[in-house]
LOZA-422363 format. One record per atom (N, C-alpha, C): residue in one letter; x, y, z. Coordinates in steps of 0.1 Angstrom, whole numbers, padded with zeros to 4 digits, always signed. Layout:
BEGIN
AXYZ
...
This chain:
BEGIN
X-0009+0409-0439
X-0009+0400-0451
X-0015+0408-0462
X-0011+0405-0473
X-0015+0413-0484
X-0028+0404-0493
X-0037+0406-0499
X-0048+0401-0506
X-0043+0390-0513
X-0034+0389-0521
X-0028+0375-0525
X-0025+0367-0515
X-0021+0372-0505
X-0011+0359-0495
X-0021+0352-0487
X-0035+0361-0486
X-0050+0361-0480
X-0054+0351-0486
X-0059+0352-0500
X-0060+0341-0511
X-0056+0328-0508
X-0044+0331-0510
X-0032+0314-0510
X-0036+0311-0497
X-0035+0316-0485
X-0038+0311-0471
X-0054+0305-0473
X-0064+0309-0473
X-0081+0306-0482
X-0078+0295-0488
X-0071+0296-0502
X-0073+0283-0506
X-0064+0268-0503
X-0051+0273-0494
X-0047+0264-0485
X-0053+0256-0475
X-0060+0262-0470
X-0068+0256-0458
X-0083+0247-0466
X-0089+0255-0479
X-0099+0247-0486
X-0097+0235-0490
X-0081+0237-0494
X-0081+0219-0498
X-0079+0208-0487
X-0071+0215-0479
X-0068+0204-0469
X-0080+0201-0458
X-0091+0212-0463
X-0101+0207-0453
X-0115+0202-0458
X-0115+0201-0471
X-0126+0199-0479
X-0138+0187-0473
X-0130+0180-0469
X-0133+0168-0461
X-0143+0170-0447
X-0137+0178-0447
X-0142+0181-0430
X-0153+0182-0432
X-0162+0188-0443
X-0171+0199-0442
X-0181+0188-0443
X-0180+0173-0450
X-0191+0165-0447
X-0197+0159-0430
X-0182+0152-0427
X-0180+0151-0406
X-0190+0162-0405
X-0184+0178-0403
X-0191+0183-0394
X-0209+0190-0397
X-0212+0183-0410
X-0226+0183-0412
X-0230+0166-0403
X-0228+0160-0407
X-0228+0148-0404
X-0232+0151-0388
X-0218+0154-0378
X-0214+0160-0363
X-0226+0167-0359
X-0233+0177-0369
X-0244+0185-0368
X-0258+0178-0367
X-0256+0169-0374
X-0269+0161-0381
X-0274+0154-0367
X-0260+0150-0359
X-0267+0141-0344
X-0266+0151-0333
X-0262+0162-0337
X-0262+0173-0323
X-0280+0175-0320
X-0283+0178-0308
X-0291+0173-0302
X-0297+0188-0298
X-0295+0198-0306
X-0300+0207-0296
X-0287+0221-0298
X-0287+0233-0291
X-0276+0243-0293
X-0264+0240-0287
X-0265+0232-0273
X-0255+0230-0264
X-0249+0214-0272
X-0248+0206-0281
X-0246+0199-0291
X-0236+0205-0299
X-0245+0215-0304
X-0244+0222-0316
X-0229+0233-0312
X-0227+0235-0303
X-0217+0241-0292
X-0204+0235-0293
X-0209+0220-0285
X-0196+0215-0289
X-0189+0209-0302
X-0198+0204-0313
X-0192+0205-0322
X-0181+0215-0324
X-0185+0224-0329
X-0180+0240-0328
X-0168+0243-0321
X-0166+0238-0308
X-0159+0240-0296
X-0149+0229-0302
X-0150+0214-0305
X-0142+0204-0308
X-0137+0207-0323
X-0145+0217-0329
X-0135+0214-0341
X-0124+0226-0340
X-0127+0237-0329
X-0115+0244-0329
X-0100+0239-0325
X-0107+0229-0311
X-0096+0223-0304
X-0088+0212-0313
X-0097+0203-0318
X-0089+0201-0332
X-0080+0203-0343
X-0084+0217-0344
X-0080+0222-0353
X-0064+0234-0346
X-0069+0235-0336
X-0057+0245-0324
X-0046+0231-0327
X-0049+0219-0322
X-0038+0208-0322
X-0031+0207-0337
X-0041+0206-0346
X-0031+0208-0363
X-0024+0221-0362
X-0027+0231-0356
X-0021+0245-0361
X-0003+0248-0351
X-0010+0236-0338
X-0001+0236-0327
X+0017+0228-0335
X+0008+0214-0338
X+0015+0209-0345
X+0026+0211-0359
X+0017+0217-0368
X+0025+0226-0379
X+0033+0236-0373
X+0032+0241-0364
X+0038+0255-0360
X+0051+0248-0354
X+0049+0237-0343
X+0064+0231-0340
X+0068+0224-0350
X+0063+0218-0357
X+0071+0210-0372
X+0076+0221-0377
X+0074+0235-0380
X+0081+0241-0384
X+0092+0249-0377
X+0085+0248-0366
X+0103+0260-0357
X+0111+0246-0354
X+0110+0233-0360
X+0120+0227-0357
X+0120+0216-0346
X+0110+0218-0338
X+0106+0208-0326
X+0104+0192-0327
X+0101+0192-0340
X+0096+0181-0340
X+0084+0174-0333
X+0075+0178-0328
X+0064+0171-0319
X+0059+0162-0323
X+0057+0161-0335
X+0052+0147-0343
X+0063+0142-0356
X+0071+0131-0351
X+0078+0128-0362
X+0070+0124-0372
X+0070+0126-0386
X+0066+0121-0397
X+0057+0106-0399
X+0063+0094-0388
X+0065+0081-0389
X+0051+0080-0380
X+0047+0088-0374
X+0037+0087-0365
X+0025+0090-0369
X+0026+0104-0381
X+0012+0107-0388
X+0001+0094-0393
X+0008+0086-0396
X-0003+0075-0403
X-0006+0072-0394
X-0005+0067-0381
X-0011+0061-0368
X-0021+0066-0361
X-0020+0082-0368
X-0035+0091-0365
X-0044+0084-0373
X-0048+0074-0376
X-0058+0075-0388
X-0065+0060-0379
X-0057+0054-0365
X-0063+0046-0362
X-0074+0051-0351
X-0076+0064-0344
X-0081+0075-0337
X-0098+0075-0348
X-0095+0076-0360
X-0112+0077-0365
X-0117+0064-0368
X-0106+0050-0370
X-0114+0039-0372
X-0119+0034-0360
X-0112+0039-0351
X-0118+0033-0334
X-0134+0039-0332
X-0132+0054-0335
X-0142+0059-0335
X-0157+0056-0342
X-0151+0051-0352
X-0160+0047-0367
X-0169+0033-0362
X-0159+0024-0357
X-0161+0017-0351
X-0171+0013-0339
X-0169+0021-0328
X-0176+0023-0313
X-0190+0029-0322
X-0193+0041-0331
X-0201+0042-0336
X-0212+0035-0344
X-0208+0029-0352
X-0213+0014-0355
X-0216+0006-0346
X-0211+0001-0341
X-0214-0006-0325
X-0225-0004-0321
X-0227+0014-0316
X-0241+0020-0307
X-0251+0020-0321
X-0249+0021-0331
X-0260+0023-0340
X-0263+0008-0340
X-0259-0004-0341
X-0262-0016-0342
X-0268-0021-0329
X-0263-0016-0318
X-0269-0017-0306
X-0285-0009-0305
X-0281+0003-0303
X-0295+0009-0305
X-0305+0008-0318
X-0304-0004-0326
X-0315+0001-0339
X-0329-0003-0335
X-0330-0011-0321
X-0346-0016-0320
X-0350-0002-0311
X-0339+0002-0307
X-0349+0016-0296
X-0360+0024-0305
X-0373+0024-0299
X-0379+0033-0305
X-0382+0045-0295
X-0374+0050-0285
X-0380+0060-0279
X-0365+0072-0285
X-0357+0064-0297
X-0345+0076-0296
X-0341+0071-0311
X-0334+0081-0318
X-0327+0074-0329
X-0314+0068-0331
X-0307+0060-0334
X-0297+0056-0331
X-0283+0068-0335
X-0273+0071-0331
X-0268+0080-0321
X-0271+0093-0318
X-0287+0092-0314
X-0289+0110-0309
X-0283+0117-0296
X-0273+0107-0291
X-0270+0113-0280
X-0264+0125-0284
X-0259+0128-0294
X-0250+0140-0297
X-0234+0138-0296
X-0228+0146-0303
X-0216+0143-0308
X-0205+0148-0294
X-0194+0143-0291
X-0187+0144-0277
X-0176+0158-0285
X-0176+0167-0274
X-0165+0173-0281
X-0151+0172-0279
X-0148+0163-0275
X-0132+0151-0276
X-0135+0145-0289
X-0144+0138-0289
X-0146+0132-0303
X-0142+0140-0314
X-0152+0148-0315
X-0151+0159-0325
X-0135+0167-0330
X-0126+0166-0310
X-0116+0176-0316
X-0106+0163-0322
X-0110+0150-0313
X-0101+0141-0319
X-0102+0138-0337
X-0116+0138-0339
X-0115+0132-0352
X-0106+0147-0360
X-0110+0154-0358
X-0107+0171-0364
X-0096+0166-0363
X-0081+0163-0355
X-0068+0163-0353
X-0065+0147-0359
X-0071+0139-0358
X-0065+0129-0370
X-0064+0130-0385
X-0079+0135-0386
X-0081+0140-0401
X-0067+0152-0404
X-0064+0159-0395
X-0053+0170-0401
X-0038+0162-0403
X-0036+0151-0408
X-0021+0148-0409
X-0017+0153-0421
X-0027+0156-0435
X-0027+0159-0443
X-0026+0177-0446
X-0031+0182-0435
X-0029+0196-0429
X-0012+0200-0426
X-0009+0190-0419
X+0003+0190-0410
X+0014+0192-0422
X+0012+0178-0432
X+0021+0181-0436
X+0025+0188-0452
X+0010+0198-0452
X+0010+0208-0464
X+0013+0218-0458
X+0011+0224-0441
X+0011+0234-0435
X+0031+0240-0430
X+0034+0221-0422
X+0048+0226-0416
X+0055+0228-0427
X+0060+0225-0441
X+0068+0237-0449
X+0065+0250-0456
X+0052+0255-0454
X+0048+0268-0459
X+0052+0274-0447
X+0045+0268-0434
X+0049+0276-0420
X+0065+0281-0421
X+0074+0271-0424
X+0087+0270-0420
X+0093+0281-0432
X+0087+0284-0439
X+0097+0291-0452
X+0085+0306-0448
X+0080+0309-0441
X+0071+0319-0436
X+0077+0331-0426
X+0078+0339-0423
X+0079+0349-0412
X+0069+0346-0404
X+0074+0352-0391
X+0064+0353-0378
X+0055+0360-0383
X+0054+0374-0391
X+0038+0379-0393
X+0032+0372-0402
X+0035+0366-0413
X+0031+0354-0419
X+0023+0344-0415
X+0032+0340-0405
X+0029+0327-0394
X+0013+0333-0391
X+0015+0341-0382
X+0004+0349-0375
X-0008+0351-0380
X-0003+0354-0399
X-0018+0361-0406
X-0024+0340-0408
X-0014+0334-0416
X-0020+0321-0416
X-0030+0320-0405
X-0024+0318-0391
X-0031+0312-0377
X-0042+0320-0377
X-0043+0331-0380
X-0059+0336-0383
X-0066+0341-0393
X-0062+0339-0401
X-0070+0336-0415
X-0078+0319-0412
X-0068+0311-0411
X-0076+0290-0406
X-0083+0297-0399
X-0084+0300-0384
X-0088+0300-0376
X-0105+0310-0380
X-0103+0315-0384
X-0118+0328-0390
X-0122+0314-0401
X-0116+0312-0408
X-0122+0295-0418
X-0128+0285-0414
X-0122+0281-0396
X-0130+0267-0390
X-0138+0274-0389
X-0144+0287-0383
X-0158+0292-0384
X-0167+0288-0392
X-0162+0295-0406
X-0171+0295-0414
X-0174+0279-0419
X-0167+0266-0417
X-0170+0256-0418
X-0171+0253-0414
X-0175+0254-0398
X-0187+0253-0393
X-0202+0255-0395
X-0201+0269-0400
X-0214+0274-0405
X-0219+0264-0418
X-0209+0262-0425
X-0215+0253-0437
X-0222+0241-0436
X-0213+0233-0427
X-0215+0220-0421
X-0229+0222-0414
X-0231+0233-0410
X-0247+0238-0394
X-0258+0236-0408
X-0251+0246-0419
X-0263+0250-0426
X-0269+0233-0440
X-0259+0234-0439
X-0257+0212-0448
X-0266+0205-0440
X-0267+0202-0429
X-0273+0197-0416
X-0287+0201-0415
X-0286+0215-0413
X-0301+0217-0413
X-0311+0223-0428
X-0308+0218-0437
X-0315+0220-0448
X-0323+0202-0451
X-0339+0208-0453
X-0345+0199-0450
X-0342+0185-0456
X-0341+0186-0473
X-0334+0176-0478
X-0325+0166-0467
X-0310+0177-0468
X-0302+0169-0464
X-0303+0166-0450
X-0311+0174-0443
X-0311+0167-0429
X-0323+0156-0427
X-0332+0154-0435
X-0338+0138-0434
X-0330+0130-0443
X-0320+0130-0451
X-0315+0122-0454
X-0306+0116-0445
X-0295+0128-0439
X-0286+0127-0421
X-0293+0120-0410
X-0307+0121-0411
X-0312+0116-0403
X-0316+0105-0401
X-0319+0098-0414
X-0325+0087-0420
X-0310+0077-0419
X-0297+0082-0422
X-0291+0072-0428
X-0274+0083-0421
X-0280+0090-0415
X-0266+0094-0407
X-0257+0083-0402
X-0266+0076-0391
X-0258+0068-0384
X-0254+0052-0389
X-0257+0058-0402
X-0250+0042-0409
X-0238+0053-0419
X-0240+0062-0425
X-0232+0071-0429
X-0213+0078-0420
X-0219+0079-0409
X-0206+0085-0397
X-0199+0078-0398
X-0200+0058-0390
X-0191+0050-0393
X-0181+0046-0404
X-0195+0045-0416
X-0184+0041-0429
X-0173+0057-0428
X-0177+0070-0430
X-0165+0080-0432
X-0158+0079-0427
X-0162+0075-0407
X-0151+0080-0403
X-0140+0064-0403
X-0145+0052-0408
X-0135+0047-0409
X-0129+0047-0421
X-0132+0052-0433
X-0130+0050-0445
X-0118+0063-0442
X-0117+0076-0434
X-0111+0086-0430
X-0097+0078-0426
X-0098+0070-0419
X-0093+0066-0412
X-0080+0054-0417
X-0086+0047-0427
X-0079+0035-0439
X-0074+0044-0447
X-0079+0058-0451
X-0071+0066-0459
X-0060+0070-0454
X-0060+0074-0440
X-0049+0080-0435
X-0042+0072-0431
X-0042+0063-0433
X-0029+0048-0428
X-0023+0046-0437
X-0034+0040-0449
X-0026+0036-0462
X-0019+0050-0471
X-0019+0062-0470
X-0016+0069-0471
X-0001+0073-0470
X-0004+0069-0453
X+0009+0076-0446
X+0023+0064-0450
X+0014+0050-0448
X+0027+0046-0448
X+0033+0036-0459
């Protein structure tokens, strides 16, 4: 890939993921420790492997996800948003734990990562499709060196003192509304 096509790939992936970068501070904020902090990390690749999986057969033509189905991802984070809210309302009288410290599931994580991408899917499958295989290839790892580093952003958002007694104070009333507000966007959106 040449330094321009590096660029456009960079700022492709920045817009379609701008979003993320709050979740996976957020994701960080109730990780419990490194092996937490792991699976975030681990779920937002596998998340993100499923958007890359996806665009790549949207574009050779497969079709794996018809069009008509994208908005239906968006009921995957209100469920979530949801159950979440639930345990924070459940657990708010515990005082030996904060309400969701169990730490973030890395299903969860790759699921929320792969609903949030329908917006991915469908800025990615016609750039993929009008792309060459080495094209294809430099994209798939250009994103893929990016969920890194958004990662790192999200770790570093999370643990800066400000914002992580704020995450901590008011995360678990914060997770639900995103992830279902994530979630009403990508429905009403879609369809």
């Amino acid at each position: 890939m040449e330094p321009g096509q590096v660029a456009q790939a960079v700022g492709m992936f920045a817009v379609t993921n701008v979003d993320d970068i709050l979740i996976l501070a957020l994701f960080f904020a109730q990780a419990t420790g490194h092996r937490d902090s792991a699976k975030v990390v681990f779920g937002q690749y596998l998340g993100f492997a499923g958007i890359l999986g996806a665009s790549i057969a949207g574009a050779l033509g497969a079709g794996l996800l018809p069009p008509s189905v994208i908005p239906y991802l968006g009921l995957l984070p209100i469920l979530l948003g949801l159950r979440a809210a639930w345990l924070a309302w459940r657990d708010r009288h515990a005082e030996d734990e904060e309400p969701g410290s169990k730490g973030p599931l890395l299903l969860a994580v790759a699921g929320i990562t792969f609903a949030n991408g329908g917006d991915n899917i469908g800025v990615y499958v016609p750039v993929f499709a009008n792309a060459g295989t080495g094209m294809l290839v430099g994209y798939a790892v250009v994103f893929l060196v990016l969920v890194g580093v958004w990662c790192a952003i999200g770790r570093f958002l999370a643990t800066r003192p400000v914002v992580a007694r704020a995450l901590s104070r008011w995360g678990h009333v914060v997770l639900p509304v995103v992830l279902i507000g994530i979630g009403l966007l990508i429905l009403i959106e879609g369809l």
